[in-house]
N, CA, C and O of each residue as an XYZ file, in Angstrom:
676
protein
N      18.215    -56.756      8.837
C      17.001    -56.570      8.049
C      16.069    -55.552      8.725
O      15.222    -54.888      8.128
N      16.316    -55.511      9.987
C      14.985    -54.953     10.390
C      15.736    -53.186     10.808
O      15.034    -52.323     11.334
N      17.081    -52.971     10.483
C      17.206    -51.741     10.196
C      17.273    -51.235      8.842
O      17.341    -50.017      8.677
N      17.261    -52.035      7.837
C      16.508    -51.934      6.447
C      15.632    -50.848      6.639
O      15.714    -49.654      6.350
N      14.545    -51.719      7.341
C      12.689    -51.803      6.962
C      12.733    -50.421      7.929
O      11.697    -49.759      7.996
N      14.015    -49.949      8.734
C      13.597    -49.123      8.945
C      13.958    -47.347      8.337
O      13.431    -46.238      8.256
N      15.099    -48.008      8.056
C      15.237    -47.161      7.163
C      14.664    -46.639      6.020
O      14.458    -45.455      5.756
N      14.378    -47.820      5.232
C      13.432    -47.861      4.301
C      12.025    -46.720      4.511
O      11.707    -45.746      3.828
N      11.483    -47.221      5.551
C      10.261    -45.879      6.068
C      10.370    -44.926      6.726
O       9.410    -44.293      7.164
N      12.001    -44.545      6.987
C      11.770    -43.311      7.520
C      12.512    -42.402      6.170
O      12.522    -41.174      6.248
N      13.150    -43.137      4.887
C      13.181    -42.551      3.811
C      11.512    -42.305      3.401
O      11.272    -41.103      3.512
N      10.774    -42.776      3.135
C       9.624    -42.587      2.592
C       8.580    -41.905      3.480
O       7.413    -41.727      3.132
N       9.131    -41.518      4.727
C       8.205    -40.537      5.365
C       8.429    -38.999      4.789
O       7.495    -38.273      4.450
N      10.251    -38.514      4.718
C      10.581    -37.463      4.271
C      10.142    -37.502      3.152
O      10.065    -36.323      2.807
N       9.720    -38.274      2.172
C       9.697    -38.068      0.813
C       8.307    -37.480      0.454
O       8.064    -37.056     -0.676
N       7.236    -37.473      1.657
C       6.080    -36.692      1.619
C       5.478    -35.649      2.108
O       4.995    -35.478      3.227
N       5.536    -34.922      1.154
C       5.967    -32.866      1.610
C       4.578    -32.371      2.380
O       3.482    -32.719      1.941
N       4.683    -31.676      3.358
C       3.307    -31.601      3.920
C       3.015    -30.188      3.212
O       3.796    -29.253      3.391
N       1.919    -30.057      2.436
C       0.970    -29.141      1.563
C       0.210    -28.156      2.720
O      -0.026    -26.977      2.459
N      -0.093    -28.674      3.832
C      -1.077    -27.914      4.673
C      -0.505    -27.519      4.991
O      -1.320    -26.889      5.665
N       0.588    -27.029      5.347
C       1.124    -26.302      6.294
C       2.202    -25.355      6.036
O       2.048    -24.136      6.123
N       3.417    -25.992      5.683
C       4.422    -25.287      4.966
C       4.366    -24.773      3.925
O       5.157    -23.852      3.724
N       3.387    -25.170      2.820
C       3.087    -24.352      1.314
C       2.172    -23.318      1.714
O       2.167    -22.259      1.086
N       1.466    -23.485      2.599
C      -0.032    -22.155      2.803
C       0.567    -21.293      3.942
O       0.187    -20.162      3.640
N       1.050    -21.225      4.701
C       1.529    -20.148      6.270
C       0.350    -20.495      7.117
O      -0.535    -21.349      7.172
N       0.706    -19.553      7.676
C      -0.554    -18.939      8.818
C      -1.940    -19.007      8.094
O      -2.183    -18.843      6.898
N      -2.694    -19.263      9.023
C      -3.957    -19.188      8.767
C      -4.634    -17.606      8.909
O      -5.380    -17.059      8.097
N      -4.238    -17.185      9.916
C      -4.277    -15.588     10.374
C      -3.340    -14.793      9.876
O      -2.201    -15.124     10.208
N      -3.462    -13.403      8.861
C      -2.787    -12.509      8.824
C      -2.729    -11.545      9.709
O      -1.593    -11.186     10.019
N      -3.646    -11.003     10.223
C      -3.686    -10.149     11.169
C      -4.928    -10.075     11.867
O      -5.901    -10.197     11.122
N      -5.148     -9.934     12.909
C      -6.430     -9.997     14.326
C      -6.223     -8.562     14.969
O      -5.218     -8.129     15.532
N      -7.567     -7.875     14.712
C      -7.403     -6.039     14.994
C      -8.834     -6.220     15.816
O      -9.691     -7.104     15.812
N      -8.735     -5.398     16.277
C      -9.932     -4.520     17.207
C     -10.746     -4.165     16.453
O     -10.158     -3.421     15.670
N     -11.838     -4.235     16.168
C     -12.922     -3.493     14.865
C     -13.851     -2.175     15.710
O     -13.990     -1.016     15.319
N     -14.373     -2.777     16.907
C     -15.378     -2.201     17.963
C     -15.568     -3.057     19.126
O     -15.003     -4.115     19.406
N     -16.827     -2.146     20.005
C     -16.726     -2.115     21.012
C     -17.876     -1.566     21.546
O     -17.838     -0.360     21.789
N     -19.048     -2.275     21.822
C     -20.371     -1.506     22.034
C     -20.884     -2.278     23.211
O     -20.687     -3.477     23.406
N     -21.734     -1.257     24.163
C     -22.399     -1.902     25.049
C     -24.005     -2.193     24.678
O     -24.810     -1.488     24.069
N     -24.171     -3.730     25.388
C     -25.924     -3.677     24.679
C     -26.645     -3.700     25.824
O     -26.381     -3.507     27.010
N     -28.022     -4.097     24.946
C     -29.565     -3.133     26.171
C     -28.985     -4.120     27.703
O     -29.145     -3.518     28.765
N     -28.565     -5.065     27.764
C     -28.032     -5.946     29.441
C     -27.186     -5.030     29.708
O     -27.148     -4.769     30.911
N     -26.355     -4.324     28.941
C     -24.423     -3.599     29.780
C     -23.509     -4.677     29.341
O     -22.288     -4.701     29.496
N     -24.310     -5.625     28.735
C     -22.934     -6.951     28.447
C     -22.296     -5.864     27.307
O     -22.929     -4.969     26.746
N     -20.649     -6.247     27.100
C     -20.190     -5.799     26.049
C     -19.995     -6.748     25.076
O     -19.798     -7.961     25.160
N     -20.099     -5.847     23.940
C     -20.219     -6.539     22.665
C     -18.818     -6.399     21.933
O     -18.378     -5.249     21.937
N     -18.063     -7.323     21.327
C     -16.378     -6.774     20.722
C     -16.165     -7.389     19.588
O     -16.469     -8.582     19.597
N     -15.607     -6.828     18.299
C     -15.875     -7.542     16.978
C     -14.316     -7.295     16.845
O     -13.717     -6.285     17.218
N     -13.866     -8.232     16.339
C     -12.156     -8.378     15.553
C     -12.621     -8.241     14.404
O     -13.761     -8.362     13.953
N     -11.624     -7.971     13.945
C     -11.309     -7.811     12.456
C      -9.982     -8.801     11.896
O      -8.834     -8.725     12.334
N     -10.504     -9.824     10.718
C      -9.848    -10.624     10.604
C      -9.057    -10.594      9.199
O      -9.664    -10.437      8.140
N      -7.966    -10.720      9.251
C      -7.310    -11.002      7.760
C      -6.639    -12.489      7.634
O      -5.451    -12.668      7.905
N      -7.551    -13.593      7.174
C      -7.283    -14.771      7.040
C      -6.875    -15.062      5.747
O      -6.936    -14.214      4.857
N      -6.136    -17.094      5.423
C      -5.534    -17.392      4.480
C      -6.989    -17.754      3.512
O      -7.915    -18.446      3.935
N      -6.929    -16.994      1.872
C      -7.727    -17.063      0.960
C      -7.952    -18.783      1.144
O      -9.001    -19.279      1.555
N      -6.976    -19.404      0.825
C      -7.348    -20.790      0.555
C      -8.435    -21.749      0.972
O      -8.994    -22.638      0.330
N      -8.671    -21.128      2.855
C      -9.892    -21.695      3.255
C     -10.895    -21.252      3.380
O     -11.039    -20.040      3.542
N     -12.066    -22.244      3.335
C     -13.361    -22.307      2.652
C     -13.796    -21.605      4.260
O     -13.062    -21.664      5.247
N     -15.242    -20.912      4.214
C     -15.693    -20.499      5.097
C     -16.316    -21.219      6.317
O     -16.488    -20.691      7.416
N     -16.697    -22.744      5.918
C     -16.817    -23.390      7.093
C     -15.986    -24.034      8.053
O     -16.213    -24.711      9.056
N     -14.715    -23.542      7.330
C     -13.207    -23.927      7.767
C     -12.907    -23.415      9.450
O     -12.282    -24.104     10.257
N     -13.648    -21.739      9.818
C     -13.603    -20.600     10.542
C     -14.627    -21.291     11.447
O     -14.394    -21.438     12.647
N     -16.101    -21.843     10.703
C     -16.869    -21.683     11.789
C     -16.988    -22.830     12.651
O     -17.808    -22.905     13.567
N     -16.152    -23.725     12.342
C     -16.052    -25.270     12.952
C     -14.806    -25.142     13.983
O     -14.056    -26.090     14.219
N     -14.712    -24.210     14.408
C     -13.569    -23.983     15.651
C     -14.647    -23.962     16.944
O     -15.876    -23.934     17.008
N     -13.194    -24.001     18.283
C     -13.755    -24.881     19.432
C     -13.208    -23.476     20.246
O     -12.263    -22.790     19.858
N     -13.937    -23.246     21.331
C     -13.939    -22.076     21.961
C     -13.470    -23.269     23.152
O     -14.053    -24.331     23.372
N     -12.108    -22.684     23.905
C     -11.326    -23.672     24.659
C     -11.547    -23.255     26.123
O     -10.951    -22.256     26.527
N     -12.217    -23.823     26.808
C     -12.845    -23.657     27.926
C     -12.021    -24.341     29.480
O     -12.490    -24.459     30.612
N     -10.714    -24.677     28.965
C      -9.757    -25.663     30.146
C      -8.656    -24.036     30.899
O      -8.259    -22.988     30.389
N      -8.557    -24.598     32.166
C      -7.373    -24.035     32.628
C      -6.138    -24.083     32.156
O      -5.287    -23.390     32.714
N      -5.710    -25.061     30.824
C      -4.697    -25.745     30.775
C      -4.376    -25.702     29.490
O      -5.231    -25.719     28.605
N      -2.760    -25.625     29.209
C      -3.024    -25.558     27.789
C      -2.722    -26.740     26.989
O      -2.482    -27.785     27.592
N      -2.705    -26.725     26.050
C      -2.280    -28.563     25.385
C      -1.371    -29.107     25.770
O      -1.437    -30.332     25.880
N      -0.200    -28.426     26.115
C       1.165    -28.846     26.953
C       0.340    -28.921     28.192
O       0.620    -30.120     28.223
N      -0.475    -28.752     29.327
C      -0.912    -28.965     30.384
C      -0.436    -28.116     31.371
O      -0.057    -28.603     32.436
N      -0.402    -27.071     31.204
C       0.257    -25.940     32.104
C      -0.589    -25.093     31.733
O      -1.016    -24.996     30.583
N      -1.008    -24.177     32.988
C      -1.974    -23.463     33.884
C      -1.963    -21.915     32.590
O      -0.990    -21.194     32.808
N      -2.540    -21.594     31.831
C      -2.897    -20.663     31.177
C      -4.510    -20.093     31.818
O      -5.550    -20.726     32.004
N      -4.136    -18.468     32.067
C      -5.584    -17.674     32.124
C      -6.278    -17.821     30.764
O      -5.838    -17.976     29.625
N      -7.900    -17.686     31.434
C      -8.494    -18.190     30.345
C     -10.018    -17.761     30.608
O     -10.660    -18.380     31.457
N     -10.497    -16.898     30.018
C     -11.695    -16.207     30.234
C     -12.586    -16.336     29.633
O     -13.421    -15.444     29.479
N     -12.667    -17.632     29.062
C     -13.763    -18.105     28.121
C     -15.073    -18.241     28.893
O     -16.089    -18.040     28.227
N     -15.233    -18.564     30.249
C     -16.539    -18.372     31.013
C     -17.241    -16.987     30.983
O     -18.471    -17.000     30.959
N     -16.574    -15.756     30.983
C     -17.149    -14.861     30.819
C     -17.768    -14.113     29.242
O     -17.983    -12.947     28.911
N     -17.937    -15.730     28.379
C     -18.273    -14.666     27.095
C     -19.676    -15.859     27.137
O     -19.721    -16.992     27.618
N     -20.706    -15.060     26.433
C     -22.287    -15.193     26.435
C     -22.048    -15.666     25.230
O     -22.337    -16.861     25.162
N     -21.580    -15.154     24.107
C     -21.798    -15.666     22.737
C     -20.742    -15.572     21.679
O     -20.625    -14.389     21.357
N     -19.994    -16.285     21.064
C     -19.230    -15.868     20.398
C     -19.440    -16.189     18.850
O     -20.173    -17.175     18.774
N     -19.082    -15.741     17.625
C     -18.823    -16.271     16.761
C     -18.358    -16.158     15.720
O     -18.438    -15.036     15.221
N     -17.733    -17.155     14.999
C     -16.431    -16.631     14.175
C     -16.654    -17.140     12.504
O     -17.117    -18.231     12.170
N     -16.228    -16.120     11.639
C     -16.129    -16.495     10.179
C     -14.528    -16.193      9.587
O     -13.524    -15.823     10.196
N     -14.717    -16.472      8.325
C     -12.964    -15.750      8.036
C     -13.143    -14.100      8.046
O     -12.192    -13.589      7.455
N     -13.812    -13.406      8.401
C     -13.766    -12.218      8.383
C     -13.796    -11.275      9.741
O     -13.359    -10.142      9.942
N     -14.429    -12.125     10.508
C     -14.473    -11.415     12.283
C     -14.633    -12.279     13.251
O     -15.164    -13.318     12.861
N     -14.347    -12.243     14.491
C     -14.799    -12.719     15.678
C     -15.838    -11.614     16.060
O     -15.894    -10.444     15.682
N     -16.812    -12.455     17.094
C     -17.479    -11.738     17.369
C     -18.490    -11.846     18.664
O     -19.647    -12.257     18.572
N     -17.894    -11.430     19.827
C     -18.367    -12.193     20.740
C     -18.950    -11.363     21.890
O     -19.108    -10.248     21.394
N     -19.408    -11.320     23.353
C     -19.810    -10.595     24.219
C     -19.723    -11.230     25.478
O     -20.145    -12.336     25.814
N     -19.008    -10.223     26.238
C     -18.178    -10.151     27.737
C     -19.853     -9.895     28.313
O     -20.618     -9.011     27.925
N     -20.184    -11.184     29.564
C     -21.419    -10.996     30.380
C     -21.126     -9.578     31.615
O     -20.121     -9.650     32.322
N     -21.995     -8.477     31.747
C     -21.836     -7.680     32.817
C     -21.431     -8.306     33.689
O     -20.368     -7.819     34.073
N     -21.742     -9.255     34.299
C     -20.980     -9.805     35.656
C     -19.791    -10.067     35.725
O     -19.308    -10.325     36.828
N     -19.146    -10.072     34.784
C     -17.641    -10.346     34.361
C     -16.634     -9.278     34.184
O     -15.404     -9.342     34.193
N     -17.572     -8.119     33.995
C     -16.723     -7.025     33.378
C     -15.948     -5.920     34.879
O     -16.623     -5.881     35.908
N     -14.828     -5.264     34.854
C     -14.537     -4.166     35.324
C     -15.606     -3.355     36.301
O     -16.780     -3.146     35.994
N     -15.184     -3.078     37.125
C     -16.128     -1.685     37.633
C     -15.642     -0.541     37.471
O     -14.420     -0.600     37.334
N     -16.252      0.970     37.403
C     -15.428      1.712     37.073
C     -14.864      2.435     38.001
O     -15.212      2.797     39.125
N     -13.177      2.713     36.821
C     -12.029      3.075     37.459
C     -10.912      1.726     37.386
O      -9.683      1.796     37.392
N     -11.693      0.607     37.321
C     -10.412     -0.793     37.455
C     -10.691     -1.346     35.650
O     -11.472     -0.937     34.791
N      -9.610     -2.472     35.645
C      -9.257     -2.898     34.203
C      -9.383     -4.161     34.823
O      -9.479     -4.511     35.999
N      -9.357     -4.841     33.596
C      -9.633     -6.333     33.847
C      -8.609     -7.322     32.400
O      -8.617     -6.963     31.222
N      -8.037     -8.232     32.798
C      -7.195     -8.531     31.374
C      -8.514    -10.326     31.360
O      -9.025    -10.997     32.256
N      -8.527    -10.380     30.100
C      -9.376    -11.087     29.548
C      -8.127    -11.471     28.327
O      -7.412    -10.645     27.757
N      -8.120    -13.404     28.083
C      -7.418    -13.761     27.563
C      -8.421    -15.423     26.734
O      -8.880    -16.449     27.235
N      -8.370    -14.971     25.561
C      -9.372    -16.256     24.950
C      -8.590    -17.543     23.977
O      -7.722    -17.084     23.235
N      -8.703    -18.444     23.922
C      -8.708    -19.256     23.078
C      -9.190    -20.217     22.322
O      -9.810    -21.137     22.855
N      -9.015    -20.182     21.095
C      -9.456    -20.935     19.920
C      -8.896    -21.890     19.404
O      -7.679    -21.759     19.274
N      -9.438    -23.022     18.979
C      -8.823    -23.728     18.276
C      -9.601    -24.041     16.897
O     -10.815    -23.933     16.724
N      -8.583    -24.477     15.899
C      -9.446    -24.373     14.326
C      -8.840    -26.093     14.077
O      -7.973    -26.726     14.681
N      -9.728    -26.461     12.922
C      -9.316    -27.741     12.974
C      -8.340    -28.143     11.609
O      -8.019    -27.427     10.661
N      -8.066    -29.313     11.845
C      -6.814    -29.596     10.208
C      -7.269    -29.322      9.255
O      -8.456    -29.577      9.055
N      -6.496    -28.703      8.318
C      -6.763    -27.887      6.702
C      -7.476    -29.205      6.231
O      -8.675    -29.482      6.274
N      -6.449    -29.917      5.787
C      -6.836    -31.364      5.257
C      -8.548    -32.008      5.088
O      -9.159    -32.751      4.319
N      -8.829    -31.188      6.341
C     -10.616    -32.016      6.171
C     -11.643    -30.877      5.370
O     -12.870    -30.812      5.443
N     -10.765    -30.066      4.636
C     -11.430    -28.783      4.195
C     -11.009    -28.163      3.034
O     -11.672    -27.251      2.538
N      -9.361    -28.797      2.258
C      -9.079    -28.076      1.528
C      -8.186    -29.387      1.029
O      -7.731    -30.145      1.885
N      -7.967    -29.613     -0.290
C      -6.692    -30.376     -0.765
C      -5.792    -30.375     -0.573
O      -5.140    -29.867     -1.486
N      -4.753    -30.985      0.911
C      -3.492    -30.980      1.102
C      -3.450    -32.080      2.094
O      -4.061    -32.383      3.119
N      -2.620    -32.488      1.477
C      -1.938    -33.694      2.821
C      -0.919    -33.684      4.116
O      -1.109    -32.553      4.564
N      -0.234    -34.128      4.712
C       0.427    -34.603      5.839
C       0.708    -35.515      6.772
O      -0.181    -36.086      7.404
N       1.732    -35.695      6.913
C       1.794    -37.180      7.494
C       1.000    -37.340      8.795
O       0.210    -36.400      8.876
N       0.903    -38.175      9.853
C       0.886    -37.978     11.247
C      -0.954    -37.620     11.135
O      -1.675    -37.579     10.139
N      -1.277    -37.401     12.599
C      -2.800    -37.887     12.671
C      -2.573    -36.108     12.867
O      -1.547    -35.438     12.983
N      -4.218    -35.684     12.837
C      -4.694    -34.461     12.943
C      -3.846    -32.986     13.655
O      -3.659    -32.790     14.856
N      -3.531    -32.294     12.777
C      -3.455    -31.187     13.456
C      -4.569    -29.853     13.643
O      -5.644    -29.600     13.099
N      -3.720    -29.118     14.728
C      -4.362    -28.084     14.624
C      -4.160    -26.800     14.558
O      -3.067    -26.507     14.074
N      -4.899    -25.827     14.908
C      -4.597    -24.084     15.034
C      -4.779    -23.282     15.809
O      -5.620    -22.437     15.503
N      -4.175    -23.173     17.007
C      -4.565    -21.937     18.493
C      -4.462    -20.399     18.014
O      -3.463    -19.785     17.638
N      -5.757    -19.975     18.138
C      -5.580    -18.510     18.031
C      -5.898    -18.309     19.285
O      -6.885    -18.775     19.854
N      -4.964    -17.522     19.805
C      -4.809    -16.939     21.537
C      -4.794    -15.319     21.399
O      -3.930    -14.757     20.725
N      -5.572    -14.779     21.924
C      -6.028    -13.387     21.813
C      -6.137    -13.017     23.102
O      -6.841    -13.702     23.844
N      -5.461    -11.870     23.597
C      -5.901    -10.822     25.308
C      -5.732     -9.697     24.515
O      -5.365     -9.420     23.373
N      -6.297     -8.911     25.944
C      -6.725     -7.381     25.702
C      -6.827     -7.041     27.567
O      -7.097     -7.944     28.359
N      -6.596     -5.815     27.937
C      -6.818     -5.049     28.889
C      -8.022     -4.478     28.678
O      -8.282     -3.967     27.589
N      -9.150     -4.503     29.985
C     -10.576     -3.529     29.610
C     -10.681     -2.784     30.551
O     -10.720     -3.297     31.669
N     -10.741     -1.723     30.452
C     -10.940     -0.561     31.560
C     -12.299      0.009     31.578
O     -12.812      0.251     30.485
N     -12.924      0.246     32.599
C     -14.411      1.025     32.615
C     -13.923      2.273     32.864
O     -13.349      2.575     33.910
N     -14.106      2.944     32.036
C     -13.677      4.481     32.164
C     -14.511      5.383     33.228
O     -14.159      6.131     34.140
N     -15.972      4.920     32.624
C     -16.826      5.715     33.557
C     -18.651      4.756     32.948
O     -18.658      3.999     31.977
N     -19.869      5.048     33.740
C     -20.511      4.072     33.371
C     -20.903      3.851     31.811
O     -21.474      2.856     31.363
N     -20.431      5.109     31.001
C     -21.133      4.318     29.912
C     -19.921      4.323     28.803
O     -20.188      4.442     27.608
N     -18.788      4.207     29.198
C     -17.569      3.804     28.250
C     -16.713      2.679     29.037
O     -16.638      2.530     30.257
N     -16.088      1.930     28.019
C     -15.054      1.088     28.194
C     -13.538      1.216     27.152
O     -13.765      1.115     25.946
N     -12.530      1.359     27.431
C     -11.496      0.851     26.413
C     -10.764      0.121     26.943
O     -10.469     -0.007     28.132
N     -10.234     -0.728     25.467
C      -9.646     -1.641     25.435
C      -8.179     -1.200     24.989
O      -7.973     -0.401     24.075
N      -6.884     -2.005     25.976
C      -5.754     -1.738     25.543
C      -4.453     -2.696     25.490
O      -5.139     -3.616     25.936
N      -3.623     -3.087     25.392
C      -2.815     -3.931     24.912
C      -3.497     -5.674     24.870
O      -3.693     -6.665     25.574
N      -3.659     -5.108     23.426
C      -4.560     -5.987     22.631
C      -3.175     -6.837     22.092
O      -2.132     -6.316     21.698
N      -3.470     -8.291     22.192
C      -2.686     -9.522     21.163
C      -2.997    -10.215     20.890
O      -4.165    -10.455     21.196
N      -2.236    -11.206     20.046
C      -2.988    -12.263     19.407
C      -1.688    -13.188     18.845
O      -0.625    -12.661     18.519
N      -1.902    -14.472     18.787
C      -1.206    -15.339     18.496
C      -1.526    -16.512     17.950
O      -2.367    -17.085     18.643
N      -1.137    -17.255     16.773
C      -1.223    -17.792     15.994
C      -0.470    -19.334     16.285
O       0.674    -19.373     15.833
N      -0.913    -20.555     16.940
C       0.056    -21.512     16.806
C      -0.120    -22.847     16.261
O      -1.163    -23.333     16.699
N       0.440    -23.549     15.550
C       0.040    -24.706     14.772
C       0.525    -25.683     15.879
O       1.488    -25.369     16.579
N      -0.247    -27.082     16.080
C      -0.216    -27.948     17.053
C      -0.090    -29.083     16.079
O      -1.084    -29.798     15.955
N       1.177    -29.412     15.235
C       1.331    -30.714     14.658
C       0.653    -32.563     15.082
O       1.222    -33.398     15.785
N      -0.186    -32.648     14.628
C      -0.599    -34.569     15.223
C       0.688    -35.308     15.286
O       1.572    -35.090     14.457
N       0.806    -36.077     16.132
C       1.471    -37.227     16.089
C       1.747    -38.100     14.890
O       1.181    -37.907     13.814
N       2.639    -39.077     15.094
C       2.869    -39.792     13.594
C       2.357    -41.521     13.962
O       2.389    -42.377     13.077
């Protein structure tokens, strides 16, 4: 009997299609470089350019968690340069944040700067279900910054990555 009952519910787990995730994709289409300005401190200022999924609502973007651990959800040692940003903030259309002068390059040297985000489950924002308790969404973004000379900087091998963190059941 009691491999019935179990069978029984692990038929009726498959039988409920998860909507958030597999019907919609990625949340991110593409994460670009927009600019790159220094302000009246020397802090730099850096705007992405975002091509996100239509489906979610705009407070969907701004209820993400700027991830401030050495560590990543698996618990292994990821760089992580979230101490050096003064302000960040995000909609479905840009990030938008600023590297403190004390943080930045001197010139002639580069500096790799590597950030992460997390966004929270569709589900509390849009009509779709899934089994299992909360998931989520890591957007992981680096870039190389070079001080060219004192009043330029560029930025170069720029990435970005997109990963869904399924909840438990």
């Amino acid at each position: 009997m009691k491999y019935f009952i179990v069978l029984i519910f692990s038929f009726l787990l498959a039988c409920q299609k998860d909507t958030c995730n597999e019907s919609l994709g990625s949340t991110f289409m593409n994460v670009q470089l927009d600019s790159l300005k220094i302000d009246i401190n020397n802090d730099v200022d850096i705007k992405l350019k975002l091509s996100t999924l239509d489906a979610l609502p705009l407070n969907y973007f701004t209820d993400f968690n700027l991830i401030l651990s050495d560590n990543n959800p698996q618990g292994y040692w990821w760089h992580n340069a979230a101490p050096a940003i003064d302000t960040i903030f995000v909609n479905n259309e840009k990030i938008q944040f600023t590297i403190l002068n004390d943080s930045l390059p001197i010139i002639g040297t580069s500096l790799k700067y590597d950030f992460h985000l997390v966004f929270p489950d569709r589900r509390n924002y849009i009509s779709c279900e899934h089994l299992g308790s909360s998931d989520c969404y890591y957007l992981d973004f680096s870039f190389v910054l070079k001080k060219v000379d004192t009043l330029n900087y560029q930025i170069s091998d720029f990435y970005w990555d997109e990963t869904l963190n399924k909840g438990g059941f």
